[in-house]
N, CA, C and O atoms as a CHARMM CRD file, in Angstrom:
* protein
*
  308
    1    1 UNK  N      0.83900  -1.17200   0.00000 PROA 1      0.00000
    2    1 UNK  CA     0.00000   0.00000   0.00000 PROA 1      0.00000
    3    1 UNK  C      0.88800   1.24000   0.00000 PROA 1      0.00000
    4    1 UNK  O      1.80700   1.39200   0.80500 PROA 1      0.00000
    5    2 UNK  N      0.58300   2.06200  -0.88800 PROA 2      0.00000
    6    2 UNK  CA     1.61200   3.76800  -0.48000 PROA 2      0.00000
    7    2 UNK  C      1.59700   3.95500   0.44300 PROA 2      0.00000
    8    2 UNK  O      0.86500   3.47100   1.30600 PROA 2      0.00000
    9    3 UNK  N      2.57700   4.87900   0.55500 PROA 3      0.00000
   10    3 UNK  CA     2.38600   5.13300   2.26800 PROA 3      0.00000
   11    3 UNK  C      1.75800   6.67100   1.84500 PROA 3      0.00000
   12    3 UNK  O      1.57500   7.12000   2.97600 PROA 3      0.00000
   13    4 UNK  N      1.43100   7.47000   1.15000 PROA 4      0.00000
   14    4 UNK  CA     0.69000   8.67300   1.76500 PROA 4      0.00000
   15    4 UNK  C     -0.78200   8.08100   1.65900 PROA 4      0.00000
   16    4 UNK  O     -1.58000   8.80300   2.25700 PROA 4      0.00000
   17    5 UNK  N     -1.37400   6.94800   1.05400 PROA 5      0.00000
   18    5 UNK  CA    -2.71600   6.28500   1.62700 PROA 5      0.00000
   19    5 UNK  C     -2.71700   6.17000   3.16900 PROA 5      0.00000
   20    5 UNK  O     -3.48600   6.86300   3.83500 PROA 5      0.00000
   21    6 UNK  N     -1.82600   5.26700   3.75900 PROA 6      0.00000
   22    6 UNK  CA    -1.63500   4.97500   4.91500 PROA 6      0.00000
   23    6 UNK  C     -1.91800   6.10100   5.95200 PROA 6      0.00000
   24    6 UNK  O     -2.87800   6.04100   6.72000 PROA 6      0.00000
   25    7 UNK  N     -1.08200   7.06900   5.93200 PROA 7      0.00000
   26    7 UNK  CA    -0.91200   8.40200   6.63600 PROA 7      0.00000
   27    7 UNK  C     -1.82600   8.68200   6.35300 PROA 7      0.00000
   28    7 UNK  O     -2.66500   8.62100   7.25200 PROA 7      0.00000
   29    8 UNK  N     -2.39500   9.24600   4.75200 PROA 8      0.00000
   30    8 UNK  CA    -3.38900  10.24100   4.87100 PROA 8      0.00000
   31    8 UNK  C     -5.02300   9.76100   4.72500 PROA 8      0.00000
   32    8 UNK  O     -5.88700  10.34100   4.06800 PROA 8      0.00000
   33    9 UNK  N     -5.12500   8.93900   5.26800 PROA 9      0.00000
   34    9 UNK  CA    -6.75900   8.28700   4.85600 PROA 9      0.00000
   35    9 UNK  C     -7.80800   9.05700   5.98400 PROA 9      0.00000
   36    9 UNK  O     -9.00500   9.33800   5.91900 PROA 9      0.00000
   37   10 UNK  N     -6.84000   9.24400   6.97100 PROA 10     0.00000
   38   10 UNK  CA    -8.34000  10.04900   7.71400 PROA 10     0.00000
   39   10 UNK  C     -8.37200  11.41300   7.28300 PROA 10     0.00000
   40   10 UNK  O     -9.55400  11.74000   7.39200 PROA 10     0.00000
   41   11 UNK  N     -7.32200  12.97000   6.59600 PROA 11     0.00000
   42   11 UNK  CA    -8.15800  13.99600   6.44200 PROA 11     0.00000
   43   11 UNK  C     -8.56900  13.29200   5.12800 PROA 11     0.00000
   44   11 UNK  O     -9.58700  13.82900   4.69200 PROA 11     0.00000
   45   12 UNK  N     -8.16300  12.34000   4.39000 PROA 12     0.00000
   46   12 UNK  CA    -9.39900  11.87400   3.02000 PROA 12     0.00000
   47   12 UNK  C    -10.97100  11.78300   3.24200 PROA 12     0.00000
   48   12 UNK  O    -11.83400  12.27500   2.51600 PROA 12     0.00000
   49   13 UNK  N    -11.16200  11.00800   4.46900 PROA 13     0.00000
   50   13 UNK  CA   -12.35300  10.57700   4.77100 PROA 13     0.00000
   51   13 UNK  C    -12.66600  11.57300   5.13200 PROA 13     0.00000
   52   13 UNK  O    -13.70500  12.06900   4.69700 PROA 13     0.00000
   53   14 UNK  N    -11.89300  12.22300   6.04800 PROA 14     0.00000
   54   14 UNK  CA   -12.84700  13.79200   6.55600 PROA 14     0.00000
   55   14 UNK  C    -13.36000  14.91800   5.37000 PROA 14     0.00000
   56   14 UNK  O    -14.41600  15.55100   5.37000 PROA 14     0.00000
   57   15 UNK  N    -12.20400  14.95300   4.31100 PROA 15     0.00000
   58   15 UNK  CA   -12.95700  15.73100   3.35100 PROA 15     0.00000
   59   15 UNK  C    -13.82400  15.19800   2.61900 PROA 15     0.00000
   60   15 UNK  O    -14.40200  16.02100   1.90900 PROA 15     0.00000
   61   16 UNK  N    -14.43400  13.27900   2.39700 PROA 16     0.00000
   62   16 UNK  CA   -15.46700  13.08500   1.77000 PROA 16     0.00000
   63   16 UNK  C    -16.21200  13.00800   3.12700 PROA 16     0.00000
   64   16 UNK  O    -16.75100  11.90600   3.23100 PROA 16     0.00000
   65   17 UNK  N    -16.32300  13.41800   3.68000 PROA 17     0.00000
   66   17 UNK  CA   -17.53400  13.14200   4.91000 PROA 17     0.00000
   67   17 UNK  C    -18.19700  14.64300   4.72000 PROA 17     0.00000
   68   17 UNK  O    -19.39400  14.84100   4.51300 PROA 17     0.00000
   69   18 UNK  N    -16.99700  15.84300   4.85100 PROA 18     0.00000
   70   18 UNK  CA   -17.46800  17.18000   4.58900 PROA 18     0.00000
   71   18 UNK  C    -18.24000  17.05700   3.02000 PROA 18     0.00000
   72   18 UNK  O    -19.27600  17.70700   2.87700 PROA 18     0.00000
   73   19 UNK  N    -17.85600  16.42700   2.13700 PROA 19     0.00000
   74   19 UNK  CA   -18.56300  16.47200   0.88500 PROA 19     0.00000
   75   19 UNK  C    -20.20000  15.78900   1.06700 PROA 19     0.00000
   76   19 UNK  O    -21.31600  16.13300   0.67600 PROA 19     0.00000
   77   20 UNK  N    -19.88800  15.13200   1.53200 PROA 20     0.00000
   78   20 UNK  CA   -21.13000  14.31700   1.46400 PROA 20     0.00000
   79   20 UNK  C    -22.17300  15.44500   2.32100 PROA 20     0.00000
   80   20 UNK  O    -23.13300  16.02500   1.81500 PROA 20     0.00000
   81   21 UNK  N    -21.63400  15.59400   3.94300 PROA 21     0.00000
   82   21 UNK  CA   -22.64200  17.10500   4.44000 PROA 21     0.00000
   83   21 UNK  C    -23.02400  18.52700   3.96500 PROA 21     0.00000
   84   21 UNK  O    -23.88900  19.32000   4.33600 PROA 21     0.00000
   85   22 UNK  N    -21.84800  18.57200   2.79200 PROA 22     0.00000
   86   22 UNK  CA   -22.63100  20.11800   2.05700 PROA 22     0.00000
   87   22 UNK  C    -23.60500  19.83400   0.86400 PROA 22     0.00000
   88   22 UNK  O    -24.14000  20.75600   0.25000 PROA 22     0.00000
   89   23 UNK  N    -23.84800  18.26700   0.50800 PROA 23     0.00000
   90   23 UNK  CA   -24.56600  18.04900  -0.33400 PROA 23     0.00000
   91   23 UNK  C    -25.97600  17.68200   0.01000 PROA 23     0.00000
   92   23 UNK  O    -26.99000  18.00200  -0.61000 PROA 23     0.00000
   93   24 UNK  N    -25.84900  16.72200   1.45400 PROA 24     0.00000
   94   24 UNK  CA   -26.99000  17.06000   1.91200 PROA 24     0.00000
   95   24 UNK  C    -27.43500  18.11600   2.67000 PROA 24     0.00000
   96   24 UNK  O    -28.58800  17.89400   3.03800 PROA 24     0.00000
   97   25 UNK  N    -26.89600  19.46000   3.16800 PROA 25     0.00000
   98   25 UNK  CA   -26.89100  20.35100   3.20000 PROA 25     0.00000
   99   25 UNK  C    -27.50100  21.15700   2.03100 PROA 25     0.00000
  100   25 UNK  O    -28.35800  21.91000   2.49200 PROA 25     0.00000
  101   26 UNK  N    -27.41900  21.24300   1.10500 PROA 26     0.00000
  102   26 UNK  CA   -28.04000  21.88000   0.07200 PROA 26     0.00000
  103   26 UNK  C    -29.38200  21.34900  -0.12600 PROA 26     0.00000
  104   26 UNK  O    -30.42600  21.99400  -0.22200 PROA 26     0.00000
  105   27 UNK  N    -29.20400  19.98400  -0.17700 PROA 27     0.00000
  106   27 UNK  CA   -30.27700  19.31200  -0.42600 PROA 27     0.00000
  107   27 UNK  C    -31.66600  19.93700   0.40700 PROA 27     0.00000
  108   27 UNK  O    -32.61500  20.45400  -0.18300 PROA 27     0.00000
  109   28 UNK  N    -31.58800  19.80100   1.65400 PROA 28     0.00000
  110   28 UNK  CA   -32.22800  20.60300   2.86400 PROA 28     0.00000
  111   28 UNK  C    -33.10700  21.56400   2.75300 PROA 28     0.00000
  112   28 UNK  O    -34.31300  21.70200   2.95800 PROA 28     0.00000
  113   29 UNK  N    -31.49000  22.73400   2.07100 PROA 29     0.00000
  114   29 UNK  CA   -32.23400  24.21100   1.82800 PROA 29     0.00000
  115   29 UNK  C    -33.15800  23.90500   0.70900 PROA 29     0.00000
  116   29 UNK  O    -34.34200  24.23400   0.78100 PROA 29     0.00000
  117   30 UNK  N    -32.74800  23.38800  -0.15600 PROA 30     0.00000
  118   30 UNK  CA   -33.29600  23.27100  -1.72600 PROA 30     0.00000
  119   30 UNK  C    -35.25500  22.97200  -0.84200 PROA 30     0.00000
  120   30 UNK  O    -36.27800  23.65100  -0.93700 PROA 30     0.00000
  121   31 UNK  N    -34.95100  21.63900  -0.05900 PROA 31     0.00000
  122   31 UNK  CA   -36.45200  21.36000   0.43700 PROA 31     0.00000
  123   31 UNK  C    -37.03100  22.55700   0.91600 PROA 31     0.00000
  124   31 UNK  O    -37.93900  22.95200   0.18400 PROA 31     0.00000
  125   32 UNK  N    -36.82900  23.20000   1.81200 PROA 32     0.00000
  126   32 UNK  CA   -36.55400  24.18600   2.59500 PROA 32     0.00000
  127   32 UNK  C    -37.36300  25.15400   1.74400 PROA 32     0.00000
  128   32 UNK  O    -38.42000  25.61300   2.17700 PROA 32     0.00000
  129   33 UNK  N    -36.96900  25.42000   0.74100 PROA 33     0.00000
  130   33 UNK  CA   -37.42200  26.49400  -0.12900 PROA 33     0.00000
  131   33 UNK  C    -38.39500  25.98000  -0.72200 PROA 33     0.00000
  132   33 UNK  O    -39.21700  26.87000  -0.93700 PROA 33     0.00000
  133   34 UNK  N    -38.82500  24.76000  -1.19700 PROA 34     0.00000
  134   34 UNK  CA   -40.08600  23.77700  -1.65400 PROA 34     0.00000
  135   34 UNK  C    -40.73400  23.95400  -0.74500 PROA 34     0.00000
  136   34 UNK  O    -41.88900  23.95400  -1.17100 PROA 34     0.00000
  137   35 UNK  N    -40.74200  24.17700   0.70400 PROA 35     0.00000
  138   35 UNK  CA   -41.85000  23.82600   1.57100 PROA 35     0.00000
  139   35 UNK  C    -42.20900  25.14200   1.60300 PROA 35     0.00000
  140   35 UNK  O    -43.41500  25.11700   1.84800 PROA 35     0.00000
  141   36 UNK  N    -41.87100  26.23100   1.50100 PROA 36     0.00000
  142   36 UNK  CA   -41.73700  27.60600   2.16700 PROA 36     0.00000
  143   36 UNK  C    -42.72500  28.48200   0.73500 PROA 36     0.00000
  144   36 UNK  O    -43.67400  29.23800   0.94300 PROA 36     0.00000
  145   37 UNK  N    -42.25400  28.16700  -0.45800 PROA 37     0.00000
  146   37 UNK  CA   -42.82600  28.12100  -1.77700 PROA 37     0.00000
  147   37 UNK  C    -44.47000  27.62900  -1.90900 PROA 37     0.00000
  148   37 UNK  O    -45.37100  28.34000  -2.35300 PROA 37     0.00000
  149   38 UNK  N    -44.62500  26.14500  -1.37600 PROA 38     0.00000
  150   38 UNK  CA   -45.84000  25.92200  -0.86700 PROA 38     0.00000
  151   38 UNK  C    -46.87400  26.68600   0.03700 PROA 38     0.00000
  152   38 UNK  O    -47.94700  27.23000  -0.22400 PROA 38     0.00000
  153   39 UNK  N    -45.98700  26.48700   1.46600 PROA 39     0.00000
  154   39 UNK  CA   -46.88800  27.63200   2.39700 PROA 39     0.00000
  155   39 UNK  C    -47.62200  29.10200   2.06200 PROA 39     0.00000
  156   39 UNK  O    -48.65800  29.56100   2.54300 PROA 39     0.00000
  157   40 UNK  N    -46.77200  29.63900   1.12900 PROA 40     0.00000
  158   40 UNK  CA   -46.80800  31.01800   0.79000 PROA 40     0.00000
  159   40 UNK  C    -47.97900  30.92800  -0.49300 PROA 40     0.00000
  160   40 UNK  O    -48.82400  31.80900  -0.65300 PROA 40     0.00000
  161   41 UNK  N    -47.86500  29.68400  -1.38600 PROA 41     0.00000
  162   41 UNK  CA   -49.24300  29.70700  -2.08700 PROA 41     0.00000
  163   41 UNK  C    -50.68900  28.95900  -1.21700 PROA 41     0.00000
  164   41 UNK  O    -51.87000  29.12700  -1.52200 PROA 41     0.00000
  165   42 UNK  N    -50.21600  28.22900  -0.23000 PROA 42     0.00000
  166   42 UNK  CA   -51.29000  27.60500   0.36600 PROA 42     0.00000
  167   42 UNK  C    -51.94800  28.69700   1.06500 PROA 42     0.00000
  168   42 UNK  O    -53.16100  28.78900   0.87500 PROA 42     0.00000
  169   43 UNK  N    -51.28200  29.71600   1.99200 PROA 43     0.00000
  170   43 UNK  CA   -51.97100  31.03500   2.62500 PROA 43     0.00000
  171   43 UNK  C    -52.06500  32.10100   1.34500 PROA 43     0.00000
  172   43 UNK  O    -51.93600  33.22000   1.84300 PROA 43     0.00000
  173   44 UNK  N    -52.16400  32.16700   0.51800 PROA 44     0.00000
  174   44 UNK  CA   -52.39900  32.85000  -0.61400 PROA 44     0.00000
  175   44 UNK  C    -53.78900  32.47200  -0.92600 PROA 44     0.00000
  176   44 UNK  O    -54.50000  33.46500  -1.08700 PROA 44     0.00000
  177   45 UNK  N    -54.59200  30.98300  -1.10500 PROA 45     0.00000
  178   45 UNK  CA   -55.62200  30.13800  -1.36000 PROA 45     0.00000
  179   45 UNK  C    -55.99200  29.82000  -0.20300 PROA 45     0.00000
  180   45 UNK  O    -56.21000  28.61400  -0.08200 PROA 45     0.00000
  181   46 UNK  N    -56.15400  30.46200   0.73800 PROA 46     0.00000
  182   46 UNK  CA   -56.64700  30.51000   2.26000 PROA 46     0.00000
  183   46 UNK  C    -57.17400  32.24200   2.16700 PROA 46     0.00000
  184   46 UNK  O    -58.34400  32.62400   2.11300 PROA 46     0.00000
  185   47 UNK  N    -56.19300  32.92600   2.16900 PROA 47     0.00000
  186   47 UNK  CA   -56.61100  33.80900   2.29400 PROA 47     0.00000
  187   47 UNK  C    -58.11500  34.48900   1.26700 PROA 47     0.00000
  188   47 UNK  O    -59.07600  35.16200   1.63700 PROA 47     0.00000
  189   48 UNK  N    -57.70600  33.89100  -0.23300 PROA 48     0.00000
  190   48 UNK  CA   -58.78800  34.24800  -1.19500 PROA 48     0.00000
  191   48 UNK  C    -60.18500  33.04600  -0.50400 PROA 48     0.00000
  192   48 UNK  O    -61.35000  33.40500  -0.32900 PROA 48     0.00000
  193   49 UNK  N    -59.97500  32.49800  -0.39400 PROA 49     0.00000
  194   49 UNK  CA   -60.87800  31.52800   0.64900 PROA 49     0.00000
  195   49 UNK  C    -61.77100  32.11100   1.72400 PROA 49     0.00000
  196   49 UNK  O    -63.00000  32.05500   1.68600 PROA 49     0.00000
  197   50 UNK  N    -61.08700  32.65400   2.64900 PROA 50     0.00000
  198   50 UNK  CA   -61.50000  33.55100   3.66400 PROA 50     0.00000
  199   50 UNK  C    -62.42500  34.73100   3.19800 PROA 50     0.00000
  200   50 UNK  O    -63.60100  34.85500   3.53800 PROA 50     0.00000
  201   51 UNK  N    -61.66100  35.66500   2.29000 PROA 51     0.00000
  202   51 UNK  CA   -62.46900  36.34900   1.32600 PROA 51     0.00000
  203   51 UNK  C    -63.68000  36.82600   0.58800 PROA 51     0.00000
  204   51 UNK  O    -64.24700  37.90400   0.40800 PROA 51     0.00000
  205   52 UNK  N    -63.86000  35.43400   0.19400 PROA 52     0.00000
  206   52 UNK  CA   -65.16300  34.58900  -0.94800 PROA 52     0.00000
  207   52 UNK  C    -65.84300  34.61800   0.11400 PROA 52     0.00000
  208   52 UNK  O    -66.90700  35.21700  -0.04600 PROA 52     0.00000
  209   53 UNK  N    -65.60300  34.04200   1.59900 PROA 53     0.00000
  210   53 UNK  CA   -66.65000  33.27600   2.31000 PROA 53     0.00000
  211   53 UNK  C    -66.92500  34.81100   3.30200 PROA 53     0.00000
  212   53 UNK  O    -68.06600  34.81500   3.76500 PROA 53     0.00000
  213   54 UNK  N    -66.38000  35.63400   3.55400 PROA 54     0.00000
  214   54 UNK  CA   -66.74000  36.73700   3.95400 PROA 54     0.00000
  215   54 UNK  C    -67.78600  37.20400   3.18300 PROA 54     0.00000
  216   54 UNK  O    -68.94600  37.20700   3.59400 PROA 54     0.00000
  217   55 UNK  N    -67.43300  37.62300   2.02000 PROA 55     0.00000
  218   55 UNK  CA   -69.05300  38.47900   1.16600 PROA 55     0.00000
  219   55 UNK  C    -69.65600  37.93500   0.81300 PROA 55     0.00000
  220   55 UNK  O    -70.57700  38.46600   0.19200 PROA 55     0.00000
  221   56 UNK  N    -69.61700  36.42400   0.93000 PROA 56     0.00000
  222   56 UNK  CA   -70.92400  35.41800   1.12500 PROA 56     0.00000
  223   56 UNK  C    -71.57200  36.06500   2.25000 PROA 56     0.00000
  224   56 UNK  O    -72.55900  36.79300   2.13600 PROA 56     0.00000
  225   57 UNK  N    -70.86100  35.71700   3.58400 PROA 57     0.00000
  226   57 UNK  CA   -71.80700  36.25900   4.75000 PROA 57     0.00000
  227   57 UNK  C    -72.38300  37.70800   4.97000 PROA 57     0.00000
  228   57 UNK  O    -73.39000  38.10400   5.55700 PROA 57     0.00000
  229   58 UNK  N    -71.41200  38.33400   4.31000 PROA 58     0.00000
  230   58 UNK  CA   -72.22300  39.76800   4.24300 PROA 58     0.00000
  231   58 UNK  C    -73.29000  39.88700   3.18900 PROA 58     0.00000
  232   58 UNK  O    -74.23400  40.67700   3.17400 PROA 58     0.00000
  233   59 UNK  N    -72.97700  38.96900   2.32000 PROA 59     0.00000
  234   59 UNK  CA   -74.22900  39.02400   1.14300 PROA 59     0.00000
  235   59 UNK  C    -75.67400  39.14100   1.96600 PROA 59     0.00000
  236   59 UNK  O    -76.50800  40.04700   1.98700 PROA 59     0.00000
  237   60 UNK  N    -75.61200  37.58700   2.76800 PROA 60     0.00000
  238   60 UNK  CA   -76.34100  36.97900   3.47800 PROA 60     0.00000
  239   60 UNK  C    -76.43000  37.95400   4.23200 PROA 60     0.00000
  240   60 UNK  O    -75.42300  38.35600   3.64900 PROA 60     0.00000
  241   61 UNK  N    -76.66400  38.82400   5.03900 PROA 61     0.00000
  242   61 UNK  CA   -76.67100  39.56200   6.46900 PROA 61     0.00000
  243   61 UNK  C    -77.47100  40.30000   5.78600 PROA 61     0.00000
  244   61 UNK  O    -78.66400  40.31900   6.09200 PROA 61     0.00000
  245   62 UNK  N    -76.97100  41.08200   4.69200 PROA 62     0.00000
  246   62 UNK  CA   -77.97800  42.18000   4.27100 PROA 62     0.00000
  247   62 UNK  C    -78.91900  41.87000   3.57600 PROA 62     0.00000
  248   62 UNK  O    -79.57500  42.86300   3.26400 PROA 62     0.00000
  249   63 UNK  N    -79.47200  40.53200   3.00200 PROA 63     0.00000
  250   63 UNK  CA   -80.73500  40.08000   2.49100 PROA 63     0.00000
  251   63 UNK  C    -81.83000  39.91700   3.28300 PROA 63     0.00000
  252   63 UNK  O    -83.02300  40.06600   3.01600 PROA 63     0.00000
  253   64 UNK  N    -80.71000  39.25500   5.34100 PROA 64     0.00000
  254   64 UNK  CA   -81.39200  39.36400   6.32300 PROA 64     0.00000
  255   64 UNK  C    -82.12000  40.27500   6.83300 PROA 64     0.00000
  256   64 UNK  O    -83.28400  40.24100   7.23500 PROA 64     0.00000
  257   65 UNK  N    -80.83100  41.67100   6.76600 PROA 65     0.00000
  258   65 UNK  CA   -81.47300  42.99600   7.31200 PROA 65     0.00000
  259   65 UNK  C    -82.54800  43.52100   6.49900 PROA 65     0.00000
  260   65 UNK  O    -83.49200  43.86300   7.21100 PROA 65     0.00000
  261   66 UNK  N    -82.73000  43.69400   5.35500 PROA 66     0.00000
  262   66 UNK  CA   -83.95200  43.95100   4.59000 PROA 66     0.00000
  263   66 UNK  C    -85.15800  43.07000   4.46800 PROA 66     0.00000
  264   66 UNK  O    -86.23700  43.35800   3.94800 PROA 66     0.00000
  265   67 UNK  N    -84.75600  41.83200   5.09300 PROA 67     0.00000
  266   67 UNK  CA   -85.72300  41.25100   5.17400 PROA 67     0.00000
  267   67 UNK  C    -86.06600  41.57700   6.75100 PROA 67     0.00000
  268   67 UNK  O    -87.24900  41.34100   6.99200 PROA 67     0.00000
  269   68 UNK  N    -85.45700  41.97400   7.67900 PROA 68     0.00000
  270   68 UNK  CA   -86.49500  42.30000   8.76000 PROA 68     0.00000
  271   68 UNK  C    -87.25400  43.71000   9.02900 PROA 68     0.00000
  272   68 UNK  O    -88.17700  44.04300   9.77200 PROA 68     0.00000
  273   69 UNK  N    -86.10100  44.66300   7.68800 PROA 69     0.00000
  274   69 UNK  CA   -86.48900  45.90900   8.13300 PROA 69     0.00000
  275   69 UNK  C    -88.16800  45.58300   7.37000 PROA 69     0.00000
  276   69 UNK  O    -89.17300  46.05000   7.90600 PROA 69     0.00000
  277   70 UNK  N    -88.23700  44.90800   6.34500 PROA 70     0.00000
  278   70 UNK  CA   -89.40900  44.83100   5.51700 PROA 70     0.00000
  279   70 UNK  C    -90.79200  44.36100   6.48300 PROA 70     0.00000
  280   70 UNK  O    -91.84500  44.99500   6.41700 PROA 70     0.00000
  281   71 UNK  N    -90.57300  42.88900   7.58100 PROA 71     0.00000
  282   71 UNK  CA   -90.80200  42.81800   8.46200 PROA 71     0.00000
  283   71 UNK  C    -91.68400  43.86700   9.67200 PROA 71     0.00000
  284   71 UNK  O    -92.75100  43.75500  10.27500 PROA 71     0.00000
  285   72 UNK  N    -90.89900  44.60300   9.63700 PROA 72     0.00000
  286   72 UNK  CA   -90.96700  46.03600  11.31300 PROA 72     0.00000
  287   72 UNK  C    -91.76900  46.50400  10.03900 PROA 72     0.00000
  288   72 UNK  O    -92.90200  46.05000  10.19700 PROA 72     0.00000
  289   73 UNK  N    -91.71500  47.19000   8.86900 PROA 73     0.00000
  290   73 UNK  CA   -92.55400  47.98600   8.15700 PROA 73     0.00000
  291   73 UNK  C    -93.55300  47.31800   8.05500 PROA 73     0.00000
  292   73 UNK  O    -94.48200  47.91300   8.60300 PROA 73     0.00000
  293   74 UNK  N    -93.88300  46.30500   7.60300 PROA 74     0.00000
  294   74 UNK  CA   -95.11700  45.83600   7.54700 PROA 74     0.00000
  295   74 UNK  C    -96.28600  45.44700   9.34000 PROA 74     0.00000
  296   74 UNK  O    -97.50700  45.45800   9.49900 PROA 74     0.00000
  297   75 UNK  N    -95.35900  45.21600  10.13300 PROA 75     0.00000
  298   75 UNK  CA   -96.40700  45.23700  11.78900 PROA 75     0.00000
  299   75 UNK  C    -96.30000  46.51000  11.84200 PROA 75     0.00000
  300   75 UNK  O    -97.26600  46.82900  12.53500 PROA 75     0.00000
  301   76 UNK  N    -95.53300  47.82800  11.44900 PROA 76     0.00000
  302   76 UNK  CA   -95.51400  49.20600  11.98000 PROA 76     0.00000
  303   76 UNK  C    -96.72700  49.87200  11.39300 PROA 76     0.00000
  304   76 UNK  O    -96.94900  51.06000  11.62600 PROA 76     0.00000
  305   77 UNK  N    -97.55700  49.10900  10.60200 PROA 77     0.00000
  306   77 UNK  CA   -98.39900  49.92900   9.94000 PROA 77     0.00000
  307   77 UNK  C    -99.85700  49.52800  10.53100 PROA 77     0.00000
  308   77 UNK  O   -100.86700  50.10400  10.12500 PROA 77     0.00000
């Protein structure tokens, strides 16, 4: 066997060990940014959600209110 194998096999291994952690390291962020990418359209389609279903209920409220003011006008007479 050479001898700078011999001697040098552990910073070898240490620099493929560092290789191997900045790759899954990237890997991570890369997810990282997939999940974060998601969230930001999922509360995007939450929020228009929220929205829709608001002036639904206000639709609804004021069909209510005219229907009671119509109500009081008609016993007020």
């Amino acid at each position: 066997m050479p001898e700078w194998l011999v001697a040098g096999w552990k910073p070898l291994a240490a620099g493929v060990a560092f290789l191997i952690w900045l790759v899954r390291l990237e890997s991570k962020g890369l997810q990282n940014e997939r999940d974060i990418k998601r969230l930001w359209d999922q509360r995007k389609e939450d929020l228009e959600a929220a929205k829709a279903s608001r002036n639904e209920t206000n639709a609804m409220l004021g069909e209510i209110r005219d229907d009671i003011k119509a109500l009081i006008a008609r016993v007020g007479k």
